[in-house]
N, C-alpha and C positions, 0 to 999 in steps of 0.2 A: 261800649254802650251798656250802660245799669241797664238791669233787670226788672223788670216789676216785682218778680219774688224778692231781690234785695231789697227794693225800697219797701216794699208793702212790711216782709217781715220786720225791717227797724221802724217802723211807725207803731207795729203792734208792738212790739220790745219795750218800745218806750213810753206805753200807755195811750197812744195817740189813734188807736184805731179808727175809721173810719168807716162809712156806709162806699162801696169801692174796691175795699184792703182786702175783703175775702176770696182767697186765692182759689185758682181751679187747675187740678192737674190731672193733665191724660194720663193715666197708669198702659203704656203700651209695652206694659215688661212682658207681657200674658206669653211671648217665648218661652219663659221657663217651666212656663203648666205642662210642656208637652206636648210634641207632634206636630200633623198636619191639624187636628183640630181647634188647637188651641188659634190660631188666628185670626178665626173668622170667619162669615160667608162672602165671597165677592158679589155682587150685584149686577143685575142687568140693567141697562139704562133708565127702565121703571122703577128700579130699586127693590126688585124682588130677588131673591136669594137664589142662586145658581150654582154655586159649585165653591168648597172650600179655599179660601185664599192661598197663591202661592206665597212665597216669603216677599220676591220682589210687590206685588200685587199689595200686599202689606206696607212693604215700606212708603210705597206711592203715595198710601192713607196717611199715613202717617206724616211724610210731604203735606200734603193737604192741610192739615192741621198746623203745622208750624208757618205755613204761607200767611192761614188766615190771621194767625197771630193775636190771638183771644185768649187762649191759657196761658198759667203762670211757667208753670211749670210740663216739662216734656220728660217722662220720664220710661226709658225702652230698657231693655237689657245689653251687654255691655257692648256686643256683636255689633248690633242693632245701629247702636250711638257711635261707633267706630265708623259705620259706612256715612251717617248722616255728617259728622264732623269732618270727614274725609271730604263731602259734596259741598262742605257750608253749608247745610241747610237751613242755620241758625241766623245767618247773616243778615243782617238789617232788620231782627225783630228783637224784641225785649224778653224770649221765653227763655228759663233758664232750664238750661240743660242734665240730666241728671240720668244715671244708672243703676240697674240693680245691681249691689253689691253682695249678696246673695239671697240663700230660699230655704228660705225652712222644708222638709218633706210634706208638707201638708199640702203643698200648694199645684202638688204634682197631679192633680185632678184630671187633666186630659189626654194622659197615656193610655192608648183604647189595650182594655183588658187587662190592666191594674187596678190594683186594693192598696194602693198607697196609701191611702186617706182613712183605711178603716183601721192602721196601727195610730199608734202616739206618734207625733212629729221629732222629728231629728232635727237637728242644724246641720247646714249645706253650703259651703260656697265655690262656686262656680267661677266667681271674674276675679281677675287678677289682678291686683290694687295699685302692682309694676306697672301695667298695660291700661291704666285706671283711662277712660274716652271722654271726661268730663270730672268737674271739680266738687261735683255734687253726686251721693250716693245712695240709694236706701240699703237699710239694714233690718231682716224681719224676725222676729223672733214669740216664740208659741210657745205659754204655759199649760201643762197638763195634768198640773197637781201633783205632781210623781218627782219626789225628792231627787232620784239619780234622773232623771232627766232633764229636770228643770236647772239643775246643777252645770250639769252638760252644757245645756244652752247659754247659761251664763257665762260659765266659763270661754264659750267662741265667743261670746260680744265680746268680750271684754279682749281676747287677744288679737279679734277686727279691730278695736278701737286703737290699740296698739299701733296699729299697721296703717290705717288711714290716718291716725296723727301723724305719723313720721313721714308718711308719706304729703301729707296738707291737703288733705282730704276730706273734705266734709262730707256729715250722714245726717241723714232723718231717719227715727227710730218706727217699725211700724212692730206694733204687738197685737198677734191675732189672737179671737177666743180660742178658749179649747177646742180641738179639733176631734176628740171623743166624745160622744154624747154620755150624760150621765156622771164625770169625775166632778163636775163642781153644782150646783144645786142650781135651777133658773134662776128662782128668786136671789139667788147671790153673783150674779154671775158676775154683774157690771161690778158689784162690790169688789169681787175677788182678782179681776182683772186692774184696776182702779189701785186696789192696794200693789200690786207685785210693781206696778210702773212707778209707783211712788217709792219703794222701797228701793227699787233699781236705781233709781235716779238719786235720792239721799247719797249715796258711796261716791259720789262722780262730780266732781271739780268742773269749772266751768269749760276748760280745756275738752273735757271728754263728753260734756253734754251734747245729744243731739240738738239739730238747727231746728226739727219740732218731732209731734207724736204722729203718726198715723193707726187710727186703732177703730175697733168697730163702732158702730151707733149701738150701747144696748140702755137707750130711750131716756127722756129728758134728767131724768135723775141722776143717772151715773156719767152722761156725759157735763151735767152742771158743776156737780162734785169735783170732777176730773181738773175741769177749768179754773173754779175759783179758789182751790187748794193751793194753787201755783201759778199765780198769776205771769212770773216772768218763764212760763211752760208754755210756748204755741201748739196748741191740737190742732190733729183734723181727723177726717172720718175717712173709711175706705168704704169705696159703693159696694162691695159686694158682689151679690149673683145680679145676673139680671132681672129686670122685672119690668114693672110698666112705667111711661114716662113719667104718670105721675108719684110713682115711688122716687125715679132718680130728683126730678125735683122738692118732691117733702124731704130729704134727706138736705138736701143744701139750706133748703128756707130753715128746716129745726133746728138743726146743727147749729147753725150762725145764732139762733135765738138763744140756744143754750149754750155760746160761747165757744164753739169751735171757731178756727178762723181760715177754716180750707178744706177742701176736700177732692183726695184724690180717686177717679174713678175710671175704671177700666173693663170690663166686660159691658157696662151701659153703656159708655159710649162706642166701644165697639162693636159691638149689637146692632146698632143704631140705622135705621133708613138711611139718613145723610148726617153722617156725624160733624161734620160743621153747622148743620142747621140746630142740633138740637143746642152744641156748645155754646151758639150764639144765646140759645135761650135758658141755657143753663146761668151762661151770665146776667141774663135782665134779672130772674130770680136771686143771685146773690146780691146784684146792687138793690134790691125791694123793689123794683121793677114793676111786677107784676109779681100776682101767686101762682102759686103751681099748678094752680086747674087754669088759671090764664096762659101758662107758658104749653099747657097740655093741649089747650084750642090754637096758640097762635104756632107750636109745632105740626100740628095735623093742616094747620091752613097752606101753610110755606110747602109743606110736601104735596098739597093738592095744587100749587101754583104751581110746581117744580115738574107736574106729573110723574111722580113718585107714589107706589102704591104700600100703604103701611101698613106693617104684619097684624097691626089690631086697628079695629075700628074706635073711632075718639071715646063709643061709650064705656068700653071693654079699658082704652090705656088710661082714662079718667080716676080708673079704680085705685085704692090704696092697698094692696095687696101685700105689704111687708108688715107682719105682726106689730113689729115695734114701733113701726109709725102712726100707728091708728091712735095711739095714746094721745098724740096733737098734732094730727092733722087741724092743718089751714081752715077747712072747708067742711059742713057737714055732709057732702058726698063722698062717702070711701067706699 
């Protein structure tokens, strides 16, 4: 059974994009942040937060999701996609399957009582590309202005790339901002990031290019640049931290408007009251559906049908509370 990521990405490949094509992937790697915290809270039948999720409690969600079969893309860490593949989880839907293939240090955010995040990021991998659980990979990698580091990091992609060639292993590329405050200037940021992926990318035959980008939103400008410098380059956007519903939705409706063509997200939706309800709504907003103060009422409705009680009130999740998004917001309430 094709995939909708197969077919979506060759429609966008070949110019042919469509209102539709814009892909949505659950990032449920969040195992590799660390610990019992990194997964989440489980829920009580109302939908109020109870107690940290156990891993199986995890995977179930995660179940859930690939049931309803509304993202493009599933993408867990490698453990994670081993048990799923083992269950068939996948069986009879069109989501394509994918793991992380490893993690930069930066990302190690939720080891209670570490300062990981407060050094410069390292490269890190973790899965084994022999033991590879799926045909699809991510690869992430974080510049931080610092000559022998950034060196570093290039130097593992490019010996990953090695290794999943020969192995027939496809990767999507995700590059995070600096993860130190302060080494590259605000007002440059999106520039400076924008330049290293383009310059990465120049060296790399089409054999070794990633299948697309995943990389921050930093606001219409650098993400338009990004896009229209390389048209046969598919982008997307990584959600981030959490925030309010209507963050996660301004983030898909801009992105798309400024030529991303997907976006993968993982702490929003696992955050989330009912994260099949919001996916659902996360999708009417990539097809133009609705906008994201519409998707922001008709998520709070569904949860009031569902008797679901939601950690903000609609005026509260209404708000546009991510810096970068306020620059074009949909709607003049932020």
């Amino acid at each position: 059974m094709s995939t909708r990521f197969a077919q979506k990405i060759a429609r966008i490949r070949a110019g042919a994009y469509q209102v539709g094509d814009y892909m949505i992937a659950d990032a449920k790697d969040t195992e590799v942040t660390g610990g019992v915290p990194a997964l989440g809270m489980h829920r009580a039948a109302d939908g109020r937060p109870l107690s940290p999720r156990t891993r199986p409690q995890f995977i179930d969600e995660v179940r859930k999701i690939i049931a309803q079969d509304v993202v493009d893309i599933m993408l867990t860490a490698a453990g994670t996609m081993e048990v799923l593949q083992d269950t068939r989880a996948f069986e009879g839907t069109a989501i394509e399957p994918a793991f992380r293939g490893n993690e930069t240090t930066c990302v190690w955010g939720n080891i209670r009582g570490a300062a990981y995040n407060s050094a410069p990021s390292y490269p890190y991998r973790g899965a084994n590309l022999f033991l590879a659980p799926a045909d699809l990979c991510l690869y992430s990698i974080t510049f931080v202005n610092d000559i022998e580091r950034d060196l570093r990091a290039l130097e593992a992609y490019a010996a990953f790339r090695d290794e999943a060639r020969a192995r027939g292993i496809q990767h999507f590329l995700e590059v995070f901002n600096p993860n130190v405050p302060g080494v590259v200037a605000d007002a440059d940021l999106g520039a400076f990031v924008n330049d290293n992926i383009l310059r990465l990318m120049a060296s790399l035959t089409q054999a070794e290019r990633p299948a697309f980008l995943k990389v921050a939103y930093n606001g219409p400008k650098a993400m338009a640049e990004l896009c229209s410098h390389d048209p046969s380059m598919v982008v997307g956007v990584l959600g981030g931290a959490g925030a309010t519903h209507r963050d996660t939705f301004e983030l898909i409706a801009q992105s798309e408007r400024h030529g991303a063509r997907l976006a993968l997200f993982g702490r929003k939706i696992n955050q989330a009251e009912c994260q099949t309800t919001l996916i659902r709504w996360m999708r009417r907003v990539a097809d133009l559906q609705v906008t994201p103060l519409e998707a922001v009422r008709g998520y709070h409705d569904d949860l009031h049908q569902a008797g679901l009680t939601p950690d903000r009130d609609f005026t509260e999740d209404s708000g546009v509370t991510a810096p970068v998004l306020r620059f074009d917001a949909t709607d003049a309430r932020v």
